[in-house]
Backbone as JSON, one array per atom type, in Angstrom:
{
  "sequence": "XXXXXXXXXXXXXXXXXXXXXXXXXXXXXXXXXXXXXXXXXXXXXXXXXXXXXXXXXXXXXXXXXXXXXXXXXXXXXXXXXXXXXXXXXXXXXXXXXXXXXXXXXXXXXXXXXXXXXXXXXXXXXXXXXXXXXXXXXXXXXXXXXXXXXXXXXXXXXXXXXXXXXXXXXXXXXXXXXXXXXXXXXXXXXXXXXXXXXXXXXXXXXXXXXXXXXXXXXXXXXXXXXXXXXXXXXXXXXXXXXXXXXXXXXXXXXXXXXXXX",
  "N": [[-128.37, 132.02, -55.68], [-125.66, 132.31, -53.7], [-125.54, 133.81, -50.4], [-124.09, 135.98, -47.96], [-123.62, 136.36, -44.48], [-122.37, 139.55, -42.93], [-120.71, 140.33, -40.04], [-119.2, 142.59, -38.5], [-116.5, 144.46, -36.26], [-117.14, 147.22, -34.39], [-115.77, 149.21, -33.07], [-113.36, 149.05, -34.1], [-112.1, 151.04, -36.25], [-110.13, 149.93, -38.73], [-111.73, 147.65, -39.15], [-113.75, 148.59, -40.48], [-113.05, 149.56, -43.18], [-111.46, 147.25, -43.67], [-113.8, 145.64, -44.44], [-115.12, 147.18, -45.98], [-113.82, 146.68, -48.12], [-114.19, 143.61, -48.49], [-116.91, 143.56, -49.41], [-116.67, 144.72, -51.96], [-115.32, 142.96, -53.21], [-117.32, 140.42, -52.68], [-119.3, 141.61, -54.36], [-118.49, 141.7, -57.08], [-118.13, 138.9, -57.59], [-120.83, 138.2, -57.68], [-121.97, 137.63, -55.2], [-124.17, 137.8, -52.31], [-124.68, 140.45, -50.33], [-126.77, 139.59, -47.57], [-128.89, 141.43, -45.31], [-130.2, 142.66, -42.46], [-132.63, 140.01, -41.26], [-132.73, 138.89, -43.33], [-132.01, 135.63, -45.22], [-129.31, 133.75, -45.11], [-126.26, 132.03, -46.38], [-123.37, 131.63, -45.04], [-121.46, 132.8, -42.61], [-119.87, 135.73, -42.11], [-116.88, 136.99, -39.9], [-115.61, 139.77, -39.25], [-112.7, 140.89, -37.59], [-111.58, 140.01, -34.06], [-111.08, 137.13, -32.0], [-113.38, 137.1, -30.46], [-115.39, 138.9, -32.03], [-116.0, 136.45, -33.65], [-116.73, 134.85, -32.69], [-119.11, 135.16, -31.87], [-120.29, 135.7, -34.43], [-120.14, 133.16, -34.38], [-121.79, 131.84, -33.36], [-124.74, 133.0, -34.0], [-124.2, 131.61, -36.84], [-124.24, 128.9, -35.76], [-126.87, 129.24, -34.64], [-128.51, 129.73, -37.08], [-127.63, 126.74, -39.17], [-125.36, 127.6, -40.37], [-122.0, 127.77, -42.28], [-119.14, 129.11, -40.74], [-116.46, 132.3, -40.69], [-113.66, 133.42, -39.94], [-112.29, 136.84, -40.99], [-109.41, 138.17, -39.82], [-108.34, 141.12, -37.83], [-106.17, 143.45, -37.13], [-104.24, 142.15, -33.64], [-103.31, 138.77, -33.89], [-105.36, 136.44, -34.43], [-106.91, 133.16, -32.85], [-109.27, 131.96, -33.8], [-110.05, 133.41, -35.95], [-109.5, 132.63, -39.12], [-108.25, 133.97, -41.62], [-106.71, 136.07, -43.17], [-105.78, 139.59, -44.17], [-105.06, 139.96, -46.26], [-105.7, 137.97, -47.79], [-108.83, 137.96, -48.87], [-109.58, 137.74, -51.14], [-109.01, 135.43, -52.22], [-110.49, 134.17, -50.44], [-112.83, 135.22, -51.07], [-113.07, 133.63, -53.65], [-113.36, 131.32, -53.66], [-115.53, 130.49, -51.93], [-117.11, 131.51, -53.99], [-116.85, 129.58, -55.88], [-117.24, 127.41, -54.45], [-115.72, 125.79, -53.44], [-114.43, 124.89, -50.43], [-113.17, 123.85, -47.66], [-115.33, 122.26, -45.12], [-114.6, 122.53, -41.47], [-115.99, 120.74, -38.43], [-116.65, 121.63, -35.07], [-116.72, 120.69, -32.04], [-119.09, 121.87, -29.25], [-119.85, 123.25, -26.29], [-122.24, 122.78, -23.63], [-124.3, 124.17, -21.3], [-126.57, 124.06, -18.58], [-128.93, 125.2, -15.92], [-131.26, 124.9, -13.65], [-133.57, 126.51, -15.29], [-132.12, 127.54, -17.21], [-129.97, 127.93, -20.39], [-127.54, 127.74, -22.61], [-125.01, 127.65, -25.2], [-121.95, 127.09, -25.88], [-118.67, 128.3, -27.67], [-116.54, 128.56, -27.14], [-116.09, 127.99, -23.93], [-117.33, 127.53, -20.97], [-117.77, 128.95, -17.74], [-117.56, 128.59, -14.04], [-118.05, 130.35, -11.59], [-116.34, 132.62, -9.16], [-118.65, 135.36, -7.55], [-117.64, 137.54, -6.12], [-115.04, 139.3, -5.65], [-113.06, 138.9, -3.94], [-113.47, 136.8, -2.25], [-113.27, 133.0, -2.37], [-115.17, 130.42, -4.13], [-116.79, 127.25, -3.33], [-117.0, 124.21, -4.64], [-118.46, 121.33, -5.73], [-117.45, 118.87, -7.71], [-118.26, 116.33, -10.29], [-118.34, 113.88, -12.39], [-120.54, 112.07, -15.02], [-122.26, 111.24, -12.75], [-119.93, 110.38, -10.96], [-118.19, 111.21, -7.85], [-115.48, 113.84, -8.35], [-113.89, 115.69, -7.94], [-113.8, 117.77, -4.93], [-113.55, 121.48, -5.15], [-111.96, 124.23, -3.39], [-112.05, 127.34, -4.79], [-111.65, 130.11, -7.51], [-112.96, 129.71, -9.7], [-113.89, 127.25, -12.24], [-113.21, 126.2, -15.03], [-114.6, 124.48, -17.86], [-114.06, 123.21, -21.27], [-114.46, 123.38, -24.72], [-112.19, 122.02, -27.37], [-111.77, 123.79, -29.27], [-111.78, 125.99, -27.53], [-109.39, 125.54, -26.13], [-107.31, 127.22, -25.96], [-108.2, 129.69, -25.13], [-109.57, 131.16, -22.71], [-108.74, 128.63, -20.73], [-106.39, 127.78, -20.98], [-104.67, 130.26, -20.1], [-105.53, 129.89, -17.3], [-103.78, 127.51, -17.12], [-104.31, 125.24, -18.67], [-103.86, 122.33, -21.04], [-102.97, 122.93, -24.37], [-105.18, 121.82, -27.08], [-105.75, 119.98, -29.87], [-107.88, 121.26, -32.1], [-109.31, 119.79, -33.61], [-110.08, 117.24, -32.11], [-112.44, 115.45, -29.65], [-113.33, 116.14, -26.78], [-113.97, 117.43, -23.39], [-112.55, 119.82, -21.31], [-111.37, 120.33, -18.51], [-110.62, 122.59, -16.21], [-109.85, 124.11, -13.45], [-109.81, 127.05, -12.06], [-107.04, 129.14, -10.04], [-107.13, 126.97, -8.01], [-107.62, 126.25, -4.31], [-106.78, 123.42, -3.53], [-106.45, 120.06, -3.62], [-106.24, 118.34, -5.88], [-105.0, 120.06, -8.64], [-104.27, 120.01, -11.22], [-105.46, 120.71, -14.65], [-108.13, 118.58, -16.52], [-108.32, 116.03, -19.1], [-111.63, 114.95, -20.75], [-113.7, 112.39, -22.13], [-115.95, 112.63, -24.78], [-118.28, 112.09, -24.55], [-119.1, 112.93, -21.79], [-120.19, 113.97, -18.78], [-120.97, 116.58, -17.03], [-120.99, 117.32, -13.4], [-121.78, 120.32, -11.49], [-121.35, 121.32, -8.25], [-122.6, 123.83, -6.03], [-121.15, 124.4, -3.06], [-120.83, 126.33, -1.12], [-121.92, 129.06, 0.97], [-122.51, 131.29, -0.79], [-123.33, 132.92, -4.05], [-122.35, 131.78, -7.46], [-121.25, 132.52, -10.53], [-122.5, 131.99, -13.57], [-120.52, 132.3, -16.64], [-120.71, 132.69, -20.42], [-118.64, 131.59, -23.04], [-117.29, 134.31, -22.31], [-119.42, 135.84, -21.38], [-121.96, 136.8, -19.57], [-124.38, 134.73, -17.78], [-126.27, 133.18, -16.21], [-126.54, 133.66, -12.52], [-126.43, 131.48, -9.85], [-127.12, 129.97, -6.82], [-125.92, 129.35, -3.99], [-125.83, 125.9, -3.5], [-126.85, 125.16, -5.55], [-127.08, 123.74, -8.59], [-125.03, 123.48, -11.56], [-125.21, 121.88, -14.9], [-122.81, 120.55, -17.26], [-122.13, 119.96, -20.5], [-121.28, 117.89, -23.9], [-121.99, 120.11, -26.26], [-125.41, 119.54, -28.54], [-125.31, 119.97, -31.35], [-122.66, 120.37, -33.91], [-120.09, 123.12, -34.07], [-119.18, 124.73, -37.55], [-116.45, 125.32, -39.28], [-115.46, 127.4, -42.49], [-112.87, 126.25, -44.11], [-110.15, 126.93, -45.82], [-107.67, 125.5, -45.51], [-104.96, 126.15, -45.34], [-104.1, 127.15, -42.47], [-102.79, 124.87, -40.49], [-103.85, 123.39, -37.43], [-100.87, 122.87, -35.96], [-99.44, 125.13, -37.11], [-101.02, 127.21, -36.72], [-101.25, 126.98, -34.02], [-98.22, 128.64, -33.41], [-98.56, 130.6, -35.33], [-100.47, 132.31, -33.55], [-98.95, 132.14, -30.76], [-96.55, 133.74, -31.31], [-94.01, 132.2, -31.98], [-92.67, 131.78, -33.95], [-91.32, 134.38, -34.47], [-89.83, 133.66, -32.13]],
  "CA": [[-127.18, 132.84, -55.4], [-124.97, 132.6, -51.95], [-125.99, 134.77, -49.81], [-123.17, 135.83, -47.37], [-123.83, 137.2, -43.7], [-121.0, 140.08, -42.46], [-120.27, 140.92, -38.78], [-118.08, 143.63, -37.76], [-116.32, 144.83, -34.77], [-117.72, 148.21, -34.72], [-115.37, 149.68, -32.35], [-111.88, 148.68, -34.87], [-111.84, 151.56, -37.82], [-109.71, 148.91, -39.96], [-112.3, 146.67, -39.6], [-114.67, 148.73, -41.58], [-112.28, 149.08, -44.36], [-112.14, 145.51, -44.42], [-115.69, 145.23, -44.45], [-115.63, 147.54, -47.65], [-112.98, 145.43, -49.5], [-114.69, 142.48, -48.71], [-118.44, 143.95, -50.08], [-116.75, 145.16, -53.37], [-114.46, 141.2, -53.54], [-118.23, 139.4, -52.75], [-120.1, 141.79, -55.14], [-117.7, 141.58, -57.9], [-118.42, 137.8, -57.93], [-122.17, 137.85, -57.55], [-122.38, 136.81, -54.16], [-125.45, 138.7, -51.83], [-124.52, 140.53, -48.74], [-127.54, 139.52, -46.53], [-129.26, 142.08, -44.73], [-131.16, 141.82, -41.26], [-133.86, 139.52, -41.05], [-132.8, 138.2, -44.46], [-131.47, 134.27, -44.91], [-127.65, 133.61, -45.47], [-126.0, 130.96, -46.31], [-122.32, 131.93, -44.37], [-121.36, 134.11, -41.6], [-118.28, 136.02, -42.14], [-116.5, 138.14, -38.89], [-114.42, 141.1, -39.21], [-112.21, 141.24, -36.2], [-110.78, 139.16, -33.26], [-111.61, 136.0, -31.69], [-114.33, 137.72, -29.76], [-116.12, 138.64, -32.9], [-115.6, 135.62, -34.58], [-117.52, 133.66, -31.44], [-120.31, 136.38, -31.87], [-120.7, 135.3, -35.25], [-120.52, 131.17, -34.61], [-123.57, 131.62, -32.55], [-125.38, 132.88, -35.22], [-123.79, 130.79, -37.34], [-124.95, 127.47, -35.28], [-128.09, 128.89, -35.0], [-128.89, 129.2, -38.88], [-127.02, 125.76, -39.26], [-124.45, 127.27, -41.75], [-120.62, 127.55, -41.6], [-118.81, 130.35, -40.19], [-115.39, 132.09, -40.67], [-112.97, 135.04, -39.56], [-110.99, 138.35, -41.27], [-108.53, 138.71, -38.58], [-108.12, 142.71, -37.73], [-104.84, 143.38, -35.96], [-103.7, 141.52, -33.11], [-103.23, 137.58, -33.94], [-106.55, 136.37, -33.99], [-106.7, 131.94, -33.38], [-110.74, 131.65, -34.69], [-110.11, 134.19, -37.59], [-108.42, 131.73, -40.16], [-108.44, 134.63, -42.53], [-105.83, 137.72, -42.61], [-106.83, 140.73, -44.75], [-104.47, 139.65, -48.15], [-106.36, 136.66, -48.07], [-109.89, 138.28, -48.51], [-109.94, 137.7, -52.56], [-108.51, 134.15, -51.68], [-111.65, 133.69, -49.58], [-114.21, 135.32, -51.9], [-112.73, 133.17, -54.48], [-113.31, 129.75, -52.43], [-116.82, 130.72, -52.19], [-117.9, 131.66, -55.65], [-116.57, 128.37, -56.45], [-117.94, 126.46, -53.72], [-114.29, 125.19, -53.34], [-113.74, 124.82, -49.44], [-113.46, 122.36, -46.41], [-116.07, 122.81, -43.49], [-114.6, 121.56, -40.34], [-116.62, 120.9, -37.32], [-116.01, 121.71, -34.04], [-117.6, 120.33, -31.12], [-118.95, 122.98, -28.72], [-120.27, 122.73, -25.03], [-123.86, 123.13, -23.65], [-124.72, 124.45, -19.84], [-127.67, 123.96, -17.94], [-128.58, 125.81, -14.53], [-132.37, 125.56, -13.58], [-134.75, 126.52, -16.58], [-131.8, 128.28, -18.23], [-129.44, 127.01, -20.69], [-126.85, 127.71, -23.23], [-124.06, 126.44, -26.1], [-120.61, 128.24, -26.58], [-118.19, 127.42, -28.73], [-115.14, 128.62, -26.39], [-115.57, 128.25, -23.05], [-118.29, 127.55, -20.13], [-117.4, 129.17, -16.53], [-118.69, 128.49, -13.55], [-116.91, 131.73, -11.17], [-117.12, 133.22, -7.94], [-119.31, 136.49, -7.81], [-116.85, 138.41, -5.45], [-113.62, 139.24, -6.01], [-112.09, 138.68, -2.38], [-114.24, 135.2, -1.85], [-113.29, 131.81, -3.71], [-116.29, 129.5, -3.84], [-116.47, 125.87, -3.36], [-117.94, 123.4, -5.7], [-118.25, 119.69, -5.74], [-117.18, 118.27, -9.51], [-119.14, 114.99, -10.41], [-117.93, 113.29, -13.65], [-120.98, 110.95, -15.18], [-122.81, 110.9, -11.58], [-119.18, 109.72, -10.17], [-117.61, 112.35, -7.85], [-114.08, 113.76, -9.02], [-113.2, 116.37, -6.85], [-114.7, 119.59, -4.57], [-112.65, 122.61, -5.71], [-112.0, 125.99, -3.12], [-111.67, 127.84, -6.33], [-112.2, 131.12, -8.03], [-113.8, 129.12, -10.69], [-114.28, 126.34, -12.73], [-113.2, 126.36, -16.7], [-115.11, 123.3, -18.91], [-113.52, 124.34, -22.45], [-114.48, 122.59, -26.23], [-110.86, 121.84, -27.95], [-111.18, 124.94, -29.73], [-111.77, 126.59, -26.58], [-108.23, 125.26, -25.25], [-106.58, 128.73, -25.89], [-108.72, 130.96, -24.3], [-109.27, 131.13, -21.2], [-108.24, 127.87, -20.1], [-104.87, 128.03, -20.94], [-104.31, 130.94, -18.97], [-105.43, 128.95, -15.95], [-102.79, 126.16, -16.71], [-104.9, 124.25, -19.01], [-103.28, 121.81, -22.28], [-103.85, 123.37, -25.95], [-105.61, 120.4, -27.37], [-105.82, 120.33, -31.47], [-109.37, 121.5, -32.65], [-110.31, 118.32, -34.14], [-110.44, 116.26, -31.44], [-113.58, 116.04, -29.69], [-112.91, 116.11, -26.01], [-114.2, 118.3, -22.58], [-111.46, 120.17, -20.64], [-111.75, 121.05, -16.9], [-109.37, 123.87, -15.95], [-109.65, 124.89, -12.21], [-109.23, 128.69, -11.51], [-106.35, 129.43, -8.95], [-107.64, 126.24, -6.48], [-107.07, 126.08, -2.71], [-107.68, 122.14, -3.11], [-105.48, 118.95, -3.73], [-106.41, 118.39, -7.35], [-104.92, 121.5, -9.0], [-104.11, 119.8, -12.45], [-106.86, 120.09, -15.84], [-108.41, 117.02, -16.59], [-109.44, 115.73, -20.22], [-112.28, 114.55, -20.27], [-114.33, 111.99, -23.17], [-116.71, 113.68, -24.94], [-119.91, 112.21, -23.63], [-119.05, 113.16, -20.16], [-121.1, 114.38, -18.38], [-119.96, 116.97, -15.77], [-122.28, 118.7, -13.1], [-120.77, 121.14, -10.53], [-122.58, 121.57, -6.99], [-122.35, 125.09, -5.73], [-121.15, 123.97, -1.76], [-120.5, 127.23, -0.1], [-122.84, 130.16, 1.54], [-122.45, 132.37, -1.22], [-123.83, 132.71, -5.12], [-121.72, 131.73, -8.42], [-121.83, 132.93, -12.04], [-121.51, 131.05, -15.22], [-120.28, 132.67, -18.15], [-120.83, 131.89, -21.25], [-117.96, 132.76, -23.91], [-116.99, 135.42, -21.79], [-121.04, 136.95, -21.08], [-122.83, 136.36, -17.95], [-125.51, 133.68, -18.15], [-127.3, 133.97, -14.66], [-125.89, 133.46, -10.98], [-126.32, 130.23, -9.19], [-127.4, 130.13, -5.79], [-125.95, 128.39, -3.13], [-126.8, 124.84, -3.37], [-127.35, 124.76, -7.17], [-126.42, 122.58, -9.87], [-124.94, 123.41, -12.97], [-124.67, 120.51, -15.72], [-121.87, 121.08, -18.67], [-121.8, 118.74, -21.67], [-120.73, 118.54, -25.31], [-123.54, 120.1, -27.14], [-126.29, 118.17, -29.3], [-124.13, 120.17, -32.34], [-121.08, 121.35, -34.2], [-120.14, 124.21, -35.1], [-118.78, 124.46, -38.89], [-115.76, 126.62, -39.55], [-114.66, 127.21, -43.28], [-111.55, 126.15, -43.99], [-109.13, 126.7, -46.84], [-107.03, 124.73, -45.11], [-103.8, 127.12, -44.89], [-103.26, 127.37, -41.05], [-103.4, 123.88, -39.75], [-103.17, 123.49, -35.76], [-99.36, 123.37, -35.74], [-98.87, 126.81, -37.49], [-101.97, 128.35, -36.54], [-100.52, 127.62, -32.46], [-97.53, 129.08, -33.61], [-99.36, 132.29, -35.08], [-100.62, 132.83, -31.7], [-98.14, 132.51, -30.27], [-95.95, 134.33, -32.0], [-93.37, 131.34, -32.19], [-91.88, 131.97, -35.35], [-90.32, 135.27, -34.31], [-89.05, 133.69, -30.51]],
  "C": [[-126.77, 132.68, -53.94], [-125.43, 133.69, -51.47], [-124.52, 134.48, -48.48], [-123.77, 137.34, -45.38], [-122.75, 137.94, -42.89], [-121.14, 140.73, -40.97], [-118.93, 141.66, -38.61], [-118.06, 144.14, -36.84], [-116.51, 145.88, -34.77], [-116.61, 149.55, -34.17], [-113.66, 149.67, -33.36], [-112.01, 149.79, -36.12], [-111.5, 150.99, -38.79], [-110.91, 148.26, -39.82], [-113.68, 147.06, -40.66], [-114.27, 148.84, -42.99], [-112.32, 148.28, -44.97], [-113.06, 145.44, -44.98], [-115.88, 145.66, -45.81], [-114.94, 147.02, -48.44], [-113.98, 144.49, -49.89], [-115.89, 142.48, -49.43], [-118.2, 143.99, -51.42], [-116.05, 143.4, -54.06], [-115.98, 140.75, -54.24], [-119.44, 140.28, -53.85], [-119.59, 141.4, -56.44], [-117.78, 139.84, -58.08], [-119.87, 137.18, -57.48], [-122.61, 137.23, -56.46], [-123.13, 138.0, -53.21], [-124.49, 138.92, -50.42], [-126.06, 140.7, -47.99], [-127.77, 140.73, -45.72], [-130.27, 141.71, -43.03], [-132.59, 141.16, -41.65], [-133.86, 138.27, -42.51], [-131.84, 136.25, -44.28], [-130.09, 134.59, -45.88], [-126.91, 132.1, -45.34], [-124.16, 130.16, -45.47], [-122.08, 132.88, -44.1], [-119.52, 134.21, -41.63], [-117.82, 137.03, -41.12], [-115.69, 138.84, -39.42], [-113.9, 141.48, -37.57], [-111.73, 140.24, -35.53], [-111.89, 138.44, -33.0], [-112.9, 136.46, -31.29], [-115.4, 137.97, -30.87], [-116.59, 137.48, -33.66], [-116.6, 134.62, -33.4], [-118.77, 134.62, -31.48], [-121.0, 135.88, -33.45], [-121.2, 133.79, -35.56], [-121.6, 131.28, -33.69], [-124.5, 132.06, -33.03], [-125.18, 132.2, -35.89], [-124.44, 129.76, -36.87], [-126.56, 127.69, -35.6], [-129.19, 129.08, -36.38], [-128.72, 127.92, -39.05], [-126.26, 126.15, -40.89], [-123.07, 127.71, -41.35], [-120.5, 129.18, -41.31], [-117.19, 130.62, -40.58], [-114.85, 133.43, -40.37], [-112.52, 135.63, -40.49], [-110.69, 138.69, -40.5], [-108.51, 139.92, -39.13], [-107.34, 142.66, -36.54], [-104.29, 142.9, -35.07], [-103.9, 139.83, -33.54], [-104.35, 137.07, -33.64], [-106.2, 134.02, -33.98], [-107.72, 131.61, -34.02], [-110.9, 132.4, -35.98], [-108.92, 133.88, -38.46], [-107.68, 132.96, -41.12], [-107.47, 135.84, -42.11], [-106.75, 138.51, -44.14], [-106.35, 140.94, -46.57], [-105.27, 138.16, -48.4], [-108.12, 136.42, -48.11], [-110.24, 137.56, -50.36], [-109.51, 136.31, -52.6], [-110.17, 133.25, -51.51], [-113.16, 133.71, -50.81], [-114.64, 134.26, -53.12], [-113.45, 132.06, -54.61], [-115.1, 129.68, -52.51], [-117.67, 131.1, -53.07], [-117.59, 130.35, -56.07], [-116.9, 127.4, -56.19], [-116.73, 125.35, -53.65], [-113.81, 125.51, -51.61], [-113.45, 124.19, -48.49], [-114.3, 122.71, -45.4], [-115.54, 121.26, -42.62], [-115.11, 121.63, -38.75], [-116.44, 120.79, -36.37], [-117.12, 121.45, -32.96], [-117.85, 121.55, -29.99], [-119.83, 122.61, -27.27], [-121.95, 123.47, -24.33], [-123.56, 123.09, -22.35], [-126.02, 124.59, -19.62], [-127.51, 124.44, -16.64], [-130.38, 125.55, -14.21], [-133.08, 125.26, -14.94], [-133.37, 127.47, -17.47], [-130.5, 127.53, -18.65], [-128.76, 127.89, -21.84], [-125.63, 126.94, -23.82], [-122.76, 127.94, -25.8], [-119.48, 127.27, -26.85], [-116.68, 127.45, -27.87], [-115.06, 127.94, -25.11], [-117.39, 127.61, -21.92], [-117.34, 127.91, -18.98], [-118.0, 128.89, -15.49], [-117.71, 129.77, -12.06], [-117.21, 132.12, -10.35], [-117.4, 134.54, -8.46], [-118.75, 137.53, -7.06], [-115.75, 138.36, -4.78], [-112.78, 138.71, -4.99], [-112.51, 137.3, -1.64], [-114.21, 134.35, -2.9], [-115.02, 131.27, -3.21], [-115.48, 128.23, -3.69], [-117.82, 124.82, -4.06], [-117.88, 121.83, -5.5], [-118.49, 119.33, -7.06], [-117.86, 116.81, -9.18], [-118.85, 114.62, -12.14], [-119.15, 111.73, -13.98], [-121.4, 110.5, -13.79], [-121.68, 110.53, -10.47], [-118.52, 110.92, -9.3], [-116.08, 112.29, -8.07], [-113.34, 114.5, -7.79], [-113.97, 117.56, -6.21], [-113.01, 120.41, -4.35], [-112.85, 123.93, -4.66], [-110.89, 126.38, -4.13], [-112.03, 129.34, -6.51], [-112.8, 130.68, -9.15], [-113.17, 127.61, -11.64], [-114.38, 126.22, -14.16], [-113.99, 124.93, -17.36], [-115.11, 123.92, -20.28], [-113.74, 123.84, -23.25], [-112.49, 123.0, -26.42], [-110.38, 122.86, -28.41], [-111.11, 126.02, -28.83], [-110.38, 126.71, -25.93], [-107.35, 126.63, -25.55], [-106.91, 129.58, -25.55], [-108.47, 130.48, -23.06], [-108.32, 130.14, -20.01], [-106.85, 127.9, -19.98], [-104.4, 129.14, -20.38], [-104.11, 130.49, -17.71], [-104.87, 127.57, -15.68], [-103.39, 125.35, -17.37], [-103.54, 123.63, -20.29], [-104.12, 122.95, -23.42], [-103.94, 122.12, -26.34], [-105.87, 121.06, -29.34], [-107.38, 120.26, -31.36], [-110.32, 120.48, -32.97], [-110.48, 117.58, -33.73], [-111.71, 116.48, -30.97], [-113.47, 115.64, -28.22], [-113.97, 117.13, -24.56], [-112.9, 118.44, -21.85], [-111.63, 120.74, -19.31], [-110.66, 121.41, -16.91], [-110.04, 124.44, -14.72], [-108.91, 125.85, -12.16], [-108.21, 129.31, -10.73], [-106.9, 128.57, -7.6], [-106.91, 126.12, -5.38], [-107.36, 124.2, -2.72], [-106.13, 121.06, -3.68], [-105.18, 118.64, -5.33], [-106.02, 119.51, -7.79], [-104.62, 121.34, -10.79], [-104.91, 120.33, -13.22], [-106.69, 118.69, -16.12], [-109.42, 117.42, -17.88], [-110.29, 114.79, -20.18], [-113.07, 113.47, -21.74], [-115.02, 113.13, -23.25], [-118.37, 113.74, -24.71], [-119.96, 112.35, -22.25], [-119.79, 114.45, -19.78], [-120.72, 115.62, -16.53], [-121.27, 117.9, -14.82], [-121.04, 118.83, -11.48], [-121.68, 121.63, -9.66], [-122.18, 122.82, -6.29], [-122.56, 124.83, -4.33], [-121.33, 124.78, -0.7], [-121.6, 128.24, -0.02], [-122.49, 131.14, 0.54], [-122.46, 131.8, -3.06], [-122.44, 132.28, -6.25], [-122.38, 132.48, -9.44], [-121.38, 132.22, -12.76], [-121.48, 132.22, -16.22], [-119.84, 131.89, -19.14], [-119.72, 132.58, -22.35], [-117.39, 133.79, -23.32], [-118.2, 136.3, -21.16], [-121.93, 135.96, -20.18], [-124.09, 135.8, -18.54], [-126.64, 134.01, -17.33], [-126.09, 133.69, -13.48], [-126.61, 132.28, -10.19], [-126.72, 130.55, -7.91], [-126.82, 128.99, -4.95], [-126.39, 126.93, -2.67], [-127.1, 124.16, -4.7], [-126.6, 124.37, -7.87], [-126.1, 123.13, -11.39], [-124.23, 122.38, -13.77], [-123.99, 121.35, -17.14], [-121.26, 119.52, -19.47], [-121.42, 119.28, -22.89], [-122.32, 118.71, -25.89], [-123.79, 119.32, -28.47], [-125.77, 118.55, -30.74], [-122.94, 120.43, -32.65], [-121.08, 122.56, -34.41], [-119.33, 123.9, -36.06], [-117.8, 125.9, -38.88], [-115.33, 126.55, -41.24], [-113.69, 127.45, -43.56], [-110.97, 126.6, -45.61], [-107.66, 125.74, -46.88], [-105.12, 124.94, -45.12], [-103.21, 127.22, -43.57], [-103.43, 125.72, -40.51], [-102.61, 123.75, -38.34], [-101.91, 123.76, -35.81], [-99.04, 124.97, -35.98], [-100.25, 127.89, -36.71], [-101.95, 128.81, -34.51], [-99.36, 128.57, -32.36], [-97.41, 130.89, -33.81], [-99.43, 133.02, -34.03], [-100.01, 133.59, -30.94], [-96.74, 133.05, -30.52], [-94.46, 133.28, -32.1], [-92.23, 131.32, -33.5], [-90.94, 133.15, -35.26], [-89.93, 135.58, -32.57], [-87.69, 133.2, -31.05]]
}
C-alpha cells in the first residue's frame, strides 16, 4: 500500500482544513497517512513555498518525491491548488504521474555542510556593515564583491530570493548555478550563470564574520578568513508532477500576469 507523508503549516487555519480533505480523498482510496517514525513513500505540503522546501528536505532525505497544496497566497513550489486535491489523490492511487527532478545546491564551511533546494547565502552578520568576499569559479578567480551578500541559487531557486536581488528566472529544468550579488559596492554588479559542475568557493576578505543561510535558516557564521564552497549537490530532488502548470504559466501564476 502507498504510504503518503503530510506536512502542514501549522500557523494557516485553512491549511488544516485542507489537511482534513486531503486525509478523507487519500483514505477513501486506500492510501496510508504515515505517522512519525513510520516509512512513506511521498511527502505532501500544505501551505506556501516555505513549507513545501520543509518538506523536500525530508523528501531528499527518504529518496522519495515530493509535492505542494498551495494555501492562499500564489505559491511557485506548490504545483497543487486546493480543487485539485481529488485530482492529486487520484494520480496517486493510480500511480499515474511524472516525477521531475530538480537539481539542488550543496554548501560546505569547515566540518559543516548542507543541501537546499532554493537558495544558499553567504550574508553579512550586521546590518550597517557590507562584507567583502573574494568569488573563485573552479579555482579561477571571478570577482571580490563589497556586498551585503552573496546569492548561489538551483534553477528552481531563481524566484526566490535571487530574483529580488536582480537575478534571471531560469526554467526549472535546466540544470545550472546562479550567482546573484546582494546590493554590491563593486564593478561586477550583474548575476552570472554558471554550468552545473562549477565549482564556486567564496573567501570571507574583511575583519568581520559572515552567515550562510540555508533556504532561508542560519547554517553557522564564518569567520573572517574562511572559505565557503557551493556546488550542485550529489542529488535531485523529485517533484510530482501532473504536469498542469508548466514554467510559462506557472511564472505567470506568480506573478500574477494574467490579471496585469
Amino acid at each position: 500500500m502507498t504510504s503518503v507523508r503530510l506536512i502542514t503549516r501549522p500557523d494557516r487555519p485553512e491549511a488544516s482544513g485542507i489537511e482534513q480533505r486531503l486525509r478523507t480523498a487519500l483514505d477513501d482510496s486506500d492510501i496510508a497517512v504515515s505517522g512519525a517514525g513510520e516509512p512513506f513513500d511521498i511527502v505532501i505540503a500544505i501551505g506556501g513555498d516555505g513549507t513545501v522546501l520543509e518538506a523536500a528536505a525530508e523528501a531528499m532525505a527518504a529518496g522519495v518525491p515530493v509535492c505542494g497544496v498551495n494555501v492562499g497566497k500564489v505559491g511557485y513550489l506548490a504545483e497543487f491548488k486546493e480543487n485539485e486535491i481529488d485530482d492529486l489523490v487520484s494520480a496517486i492511487a493510480a500511480d499515474r504521474y511524472d516525477l521531475a527532478p530538480h537539481s539542488v545546491v550543496h554548501v560546505e564551511s569547515g566540518d559543516v555542510s548542507a543541501v537546499a533546494v532554493n537558495d544558499v547565502v553567504v550574508e553579512k552578520v550586521v546590518s550597517q556593515r557590507i562584507i567583502e568576499v573574494a568569488v573563485a569559479v573552479n579555482g579561477r578567480p571571478l570577482a571580490t564583491y563589497r556586498t551585503d551578500g552573496i546569492i548561489v541559487a538551483s534553477p528552481l531557486g531563481s524566484t526566490a530570493y535571487s530574483l529580488s536581488a536582480g537575478g534571471p528566472v531560469v526554467d526549472p529544468s535546466l540544470d545550472a548555478l546562479i550567482l546573484t550579488p546582494i546590493a554590491p559596492h563593486s564593478l561586477l554588479t550583474r548575476p552570472v550563470v554558471l554550468a552545473p559542475d562549477a565549482v564556486v568557493t567564496i573567501a570571507i576578505e574583511i575583519e568581520r564574520p559572515a552567515r550562510i543561510n540555508v533556504d532561508g535558516r542560519e547554517l553557522c557564521l564564518v569567520q573572517p578568513g574562511g572559505i565557503v564552497t557551493v556546488q550542485r549537490g550529489p542529488t535531485n530532488v523529485e517533484f510530482l508532477s501532473l504536469g498542469r502548470h508548466p514554467f510559462p504559466q506557472a511564472v505567470r501564476d506568480q506573478f500574477g500576469l494574467d490579471h496585469a
